[in-house]
N, C-alpha and C positions, 0 to 999 in steps of 0.2 A: 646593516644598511645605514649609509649615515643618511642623518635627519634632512630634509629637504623644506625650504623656506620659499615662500613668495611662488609665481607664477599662476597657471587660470586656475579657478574652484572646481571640484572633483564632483562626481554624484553625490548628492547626500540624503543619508540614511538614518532611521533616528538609531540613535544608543541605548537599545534596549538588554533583554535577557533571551536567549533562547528556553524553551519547552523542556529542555532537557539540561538545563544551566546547573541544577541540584534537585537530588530527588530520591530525599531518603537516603540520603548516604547511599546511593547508588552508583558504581564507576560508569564512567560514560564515555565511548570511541567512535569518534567522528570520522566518518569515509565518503565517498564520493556517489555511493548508491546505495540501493538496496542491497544489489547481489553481490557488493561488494564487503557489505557487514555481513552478511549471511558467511561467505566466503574466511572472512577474518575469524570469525564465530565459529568454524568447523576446524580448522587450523588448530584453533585455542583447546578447544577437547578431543581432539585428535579418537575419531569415533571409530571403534572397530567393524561398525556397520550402521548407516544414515535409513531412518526410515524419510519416506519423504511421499506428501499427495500425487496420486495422480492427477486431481483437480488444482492444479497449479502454472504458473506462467512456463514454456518453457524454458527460459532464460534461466529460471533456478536447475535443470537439469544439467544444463550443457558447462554453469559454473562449475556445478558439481565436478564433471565431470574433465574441465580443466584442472580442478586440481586434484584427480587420481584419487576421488572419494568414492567407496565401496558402499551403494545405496540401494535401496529395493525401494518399492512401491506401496502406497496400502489406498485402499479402498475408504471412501466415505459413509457413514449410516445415513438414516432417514433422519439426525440430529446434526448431520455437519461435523459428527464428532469420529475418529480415528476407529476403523470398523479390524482393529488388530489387538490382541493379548499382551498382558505387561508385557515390555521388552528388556532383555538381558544389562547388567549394570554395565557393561562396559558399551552399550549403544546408547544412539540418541534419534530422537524425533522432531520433525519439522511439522509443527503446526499452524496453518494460515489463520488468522483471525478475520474467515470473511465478512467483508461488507463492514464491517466495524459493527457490528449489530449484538456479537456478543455479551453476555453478563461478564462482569470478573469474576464471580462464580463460578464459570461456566471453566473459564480457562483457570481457575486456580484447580476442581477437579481435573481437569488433564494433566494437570503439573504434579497432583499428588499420584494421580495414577500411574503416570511412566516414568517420575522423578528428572530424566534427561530431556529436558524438552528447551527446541531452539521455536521460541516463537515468532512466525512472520506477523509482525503486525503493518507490513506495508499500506494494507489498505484499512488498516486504524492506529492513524498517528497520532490521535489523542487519546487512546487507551493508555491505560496506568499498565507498568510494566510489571511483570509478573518476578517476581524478587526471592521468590522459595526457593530453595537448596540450590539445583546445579541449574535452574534456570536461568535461560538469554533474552535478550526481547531486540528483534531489529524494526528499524521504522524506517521510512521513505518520506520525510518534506515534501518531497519533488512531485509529488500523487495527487497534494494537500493547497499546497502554493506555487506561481508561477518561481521556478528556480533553473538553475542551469545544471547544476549538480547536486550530490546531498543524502547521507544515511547516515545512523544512529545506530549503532550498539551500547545496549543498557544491561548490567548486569550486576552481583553484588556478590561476596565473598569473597575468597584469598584468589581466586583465577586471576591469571593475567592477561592480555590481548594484548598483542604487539601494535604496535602502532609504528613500525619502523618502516613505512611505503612511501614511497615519493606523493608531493603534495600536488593537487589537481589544480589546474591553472585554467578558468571557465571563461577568461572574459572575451575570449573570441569567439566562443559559438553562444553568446547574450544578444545575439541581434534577435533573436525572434521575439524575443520577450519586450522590445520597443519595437519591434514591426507589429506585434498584434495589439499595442495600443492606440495603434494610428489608423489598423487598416483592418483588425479586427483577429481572432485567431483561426478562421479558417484561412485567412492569405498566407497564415504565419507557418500553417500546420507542417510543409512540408521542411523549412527551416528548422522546425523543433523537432522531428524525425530524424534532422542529419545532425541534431548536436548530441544526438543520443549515443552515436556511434560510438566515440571515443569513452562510451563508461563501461564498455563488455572489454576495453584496452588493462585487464588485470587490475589491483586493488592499487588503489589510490586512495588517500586522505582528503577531505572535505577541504573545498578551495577557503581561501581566505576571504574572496568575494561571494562567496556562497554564506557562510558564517555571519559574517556582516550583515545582510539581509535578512537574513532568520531573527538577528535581534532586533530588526528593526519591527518585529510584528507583533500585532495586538495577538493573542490565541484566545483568550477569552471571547472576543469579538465576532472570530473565524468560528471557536467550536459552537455559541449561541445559536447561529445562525444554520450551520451544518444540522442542528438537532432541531429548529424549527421547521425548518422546510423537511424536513427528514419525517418530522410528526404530521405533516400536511399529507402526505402521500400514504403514508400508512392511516389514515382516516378513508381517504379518498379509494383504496385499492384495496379493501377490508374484506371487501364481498367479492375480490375477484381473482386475487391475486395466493395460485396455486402450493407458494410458499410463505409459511407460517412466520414471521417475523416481530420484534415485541415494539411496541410503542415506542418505547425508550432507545435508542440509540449510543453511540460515545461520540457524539461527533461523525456519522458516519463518512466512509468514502460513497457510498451511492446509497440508492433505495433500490433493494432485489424484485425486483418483478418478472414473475413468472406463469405466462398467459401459454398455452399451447394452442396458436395459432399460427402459420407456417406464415402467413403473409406480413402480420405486424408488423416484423422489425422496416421492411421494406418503406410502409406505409409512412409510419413515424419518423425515420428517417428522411423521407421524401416531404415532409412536414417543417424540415429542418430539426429534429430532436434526434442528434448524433451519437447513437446507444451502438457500441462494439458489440461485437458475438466475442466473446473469451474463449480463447480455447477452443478452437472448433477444430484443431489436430485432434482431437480426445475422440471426438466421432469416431474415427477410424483406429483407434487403440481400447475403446472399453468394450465391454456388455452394450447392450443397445436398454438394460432397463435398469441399470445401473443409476445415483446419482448423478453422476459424473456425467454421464450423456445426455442427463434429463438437463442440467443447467446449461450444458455447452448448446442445449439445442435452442432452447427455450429462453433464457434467463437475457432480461431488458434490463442493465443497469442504469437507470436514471440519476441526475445530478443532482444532486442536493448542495454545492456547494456556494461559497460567501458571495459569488456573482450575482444570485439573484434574493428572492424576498417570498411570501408566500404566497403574494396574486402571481407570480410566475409558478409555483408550485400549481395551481388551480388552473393557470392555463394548461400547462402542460399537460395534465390530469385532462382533463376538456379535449383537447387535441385528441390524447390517446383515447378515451370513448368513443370520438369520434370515427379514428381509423377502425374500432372493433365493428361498428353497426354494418 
């Protein structure tokens, strides 16, 4: 493209580094989502059979499933950890890193345990990627920061990932991300639902204004913050909260709260504290005493992220005792 001189000034963004700019001599494949590295990522080891959660979005099934991947199910422990026996060498396993809460101890044993492992770290995009043998690690920006598109494949050794997809072009469905800083993000919400549509449009490469953005951000800034407010709630919800979670964090996507009270989420919500049910397909596909039902039924994901500080952490807290009395 030739160079272009003179006329009005563009958005500007600082010239930073992305999270994922180097890292350990680790290879790195930029795509347009999550399920879109997930996607690339299954291609690349071409699995003669995908184990994959039942406790999961289902957008990773239906990928799966667009591209004519041979996948079963497996069940969760009372550890959040893979409730199935080593698997055969020539398979592989999709492990979710929920809540970002994990140790990397925790995921480096599953990586020695079933060697094949594609790890979702969508919902911990500041966890360190896991680099042993035939391990993947995909991330989600988009989870983390206001973006329009955006996913990460991290990975190390002789494998290759293609990168041969057409490149995503976002800046027409960016309106909502300047509509919710004028009018807030619930006016914005249903505009950021409809830009979502065109990422289930097959694998695409990460926009070039998507990239841009990413390096224009502090993450040190972002994950301080994600683990302070993250340590406020786990202080605050120590005595009540049904799921065991550790003090420390990586930066989480949320705080897991899990109260078995039917009315809560109603309450809280109505409070304005906008906590989704995940997965509440899962009801009508598991055990009823299963993990997997006990979260979809139960589980209050709370925000932990750089929007707020920890007197909102404390309100929020407040708020929600309040709805229990």
């Amino acid at each position: 493209m030739m160079k272009e001189y003179g006329g009005y000034l563009p958005l500007e963004l600082r010239e930073g580094h992305e999270l994922f700019d180097t890292y350990n001599g680790a290879k790195v494949a930029r795509f347009n989502s999550g399920r879109a590295s997930i996607a690339a990522a299954v291609k690349s080891v071409h699995p003669q059979k995908l184990y994959i959660p039942y406790y999961n979005c289902a957008v990773v099934r239906e990928t799966l499933a667009a591209e004519g991947v041979d996948y079963e199910y497996y069940y969760l422990d009372e550890n959040l950890e893979p409730a199935i026996e080593i698997i055969n060498t020539d398979e592989w396993l999709i492990y979710v890193h929920y809540f970002g809460i994990a140790s990397e101890e925790k995921m480096k044993k599953i990586a020695d345990k079933y060697k094949n492992v594609i790890f979702d770290n969508t919902q911990a995009f500041f966890a360190k990627p896991i680099l042993d043998g035939n391990c993947m690690n995909v991330y989600s920006p988009r989870k983390f920061v206001g973006l329009i598109d955006g996913g990460y494949l991290v990975w190390s050794g002789e494998r290759e990932v293609s990168e041969d997809y057409p490149q995503d072009i976002s800046w027409e469905r960016g309106g909502f991300l300047l509509k919710s800083l004028e009018l807030g993000t619930n006016a914005a919400y249903k505009d950021n639902l409809d830009s979502k549509v065109c990422l289930a449009d097959g694998i695409k490469r990460m926009s070039v204004l998507t990239r841009r953005m990413l390096k224009s951000l502090d993450y040190d800034d972002l994950a301080e913050k994600r683990d302070r407010n993250y340590r406020v709630l786990v202080k605050k919800f120590e005595d009540v909260n049904l799921l065991k979670v550790p003090m420390q964090g990586f930066a989480p996507f949320v705080y897991p709260l899990v109260i078995e009270n039917s009315d809560l989420r109603r309450r809280v919500v109505e409070k304005k504290i906008y906590v989704p049910q995940w997965w509440k397909y899962l009801l009508d596909e598991v055990p009823e005493d299963s993990i997997e039902s006990w979260l979809s039924q139960w589980l209050l994901p709370l925000p932990v992220d750089h929007r707020y500080n920890e007197n909102d952490m404390e309100d929020m807290a407040s708020i929600i005792f309040q709805c229990l009395k």
